[in-house]
N, C-alpha and C positions, 0 to 999 in steps of 0.2 A: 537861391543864392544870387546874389548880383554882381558885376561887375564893375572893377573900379577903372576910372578914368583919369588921367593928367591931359592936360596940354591935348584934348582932341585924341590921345592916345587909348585904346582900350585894352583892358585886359580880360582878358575871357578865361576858358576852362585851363586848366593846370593839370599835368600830371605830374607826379612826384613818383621818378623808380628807384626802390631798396628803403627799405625799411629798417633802417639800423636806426644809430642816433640820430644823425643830422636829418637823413630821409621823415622821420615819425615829429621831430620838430618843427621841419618845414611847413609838413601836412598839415599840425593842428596850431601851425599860427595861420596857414592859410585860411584853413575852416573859423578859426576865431576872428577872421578878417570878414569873414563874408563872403570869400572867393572859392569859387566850385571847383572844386579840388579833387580830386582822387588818388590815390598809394596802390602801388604794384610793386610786389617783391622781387628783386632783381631774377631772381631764381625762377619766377612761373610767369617772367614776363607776355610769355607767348600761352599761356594756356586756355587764356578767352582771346577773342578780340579788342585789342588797343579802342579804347573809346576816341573819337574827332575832336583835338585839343589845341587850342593857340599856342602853349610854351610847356615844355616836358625837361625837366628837371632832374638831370641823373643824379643823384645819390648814392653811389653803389660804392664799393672799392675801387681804387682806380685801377686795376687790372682788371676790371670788369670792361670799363666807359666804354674804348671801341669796337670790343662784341657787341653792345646794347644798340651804340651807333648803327654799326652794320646794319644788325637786326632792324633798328627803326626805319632805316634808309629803305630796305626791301618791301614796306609794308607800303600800303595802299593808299592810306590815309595820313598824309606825311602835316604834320605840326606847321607852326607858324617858325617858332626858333628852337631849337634847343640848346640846354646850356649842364654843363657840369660841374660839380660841386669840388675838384681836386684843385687844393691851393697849388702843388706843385706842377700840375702840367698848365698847357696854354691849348688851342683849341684844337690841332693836330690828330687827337682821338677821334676829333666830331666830321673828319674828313670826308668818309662816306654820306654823309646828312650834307655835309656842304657844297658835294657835288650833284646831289639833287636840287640844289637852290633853296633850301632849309639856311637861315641863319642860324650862325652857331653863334655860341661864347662860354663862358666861366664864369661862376660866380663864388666866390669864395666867404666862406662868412668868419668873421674876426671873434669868434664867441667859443665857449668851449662848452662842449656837450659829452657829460659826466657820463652817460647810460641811455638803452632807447626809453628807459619806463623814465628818467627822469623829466620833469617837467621845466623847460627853458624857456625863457622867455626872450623874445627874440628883438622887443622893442627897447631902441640905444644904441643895439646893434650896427657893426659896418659889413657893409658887400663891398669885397674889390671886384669890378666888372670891369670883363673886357672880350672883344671880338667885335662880329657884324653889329653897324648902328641898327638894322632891328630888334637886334638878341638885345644889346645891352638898352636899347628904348625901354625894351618888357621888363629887364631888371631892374629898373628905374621906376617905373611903376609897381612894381610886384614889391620893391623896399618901402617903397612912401604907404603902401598899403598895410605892411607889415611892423611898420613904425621904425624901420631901419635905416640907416643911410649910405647911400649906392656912392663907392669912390671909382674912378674911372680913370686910370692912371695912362690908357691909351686904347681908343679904337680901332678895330682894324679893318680896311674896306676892301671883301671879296671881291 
């Protein structure tokens, strides 16, 4: 798998946590991207070892997000940014990640996703991104790679 670049910007490995719709969309537009990606169920997050990844993508229910946070923040190997998939909150869940100096943000995607077995296609697409300019850098690249396009209606600088 390789990694996609903008602007001197790289993207590197990706995790994707929860496996529902949006999480199993994400995944296999990533993998149809080219981009090293991996999926972990919100639920046996902790059962192996978190593999060493640039940007970690929550996916989950939003009453899951800042358990997951927590959980990530404690762990050894802390991400480049991570960001969350709930249109309705803002980065507030990702608090513990952001007080280890993790960029946080949101990304929210403008599509609708019917089932997890269904097939979406993700390119057309809009991201509203917002939080840390590294978070939203990655989701900037992580769209252009995905064929989607990243709206940024405000940055927020930790």
């Amino acid at each position: 798998m390789s990694s996609t670049s903008t602007s001197g910007r790289a993207l590197g490995s990706v995790l994707v946590i929860g496996a529902g719709k949006v999480g199993r969309a994400l995944y296999a537009g990533l993998r149809t991207a080219r981009i090293d990606a991996s999926l972990r169920q919100a639920r046996t997050l902790l059962a192996r070892p978190l593999p060493l990844t640039d940007l970690v993508i929550i996916a989950s229910r939003d009453g899951r997000i800042e358990e997951i946070a927590r959980l990530l923040a404690h762990g050894e190997r802390l991400p480049r940014a991570v960001v969350h998939c709930a249109g309705a909150l803002d980065v507030a869940p990702l608090s513990a990640l952001s007080a280890r100096g993790v960029a946080v943000g949101s990304m929210h995607q403008c599509l609708s996703f019917p089932s997890a077995r269904a097939r979406v296609s993700l390119a057309g697409g809009a991201l509203v991104v917002s939080g840390d300019r590294k978070a939203v850098a990655l989701v900037k690249v992580l769209a252009r790679a995905l064929g989607m396009t990243a709206i940024c209606p405000a940055s927020l600088d930790h």
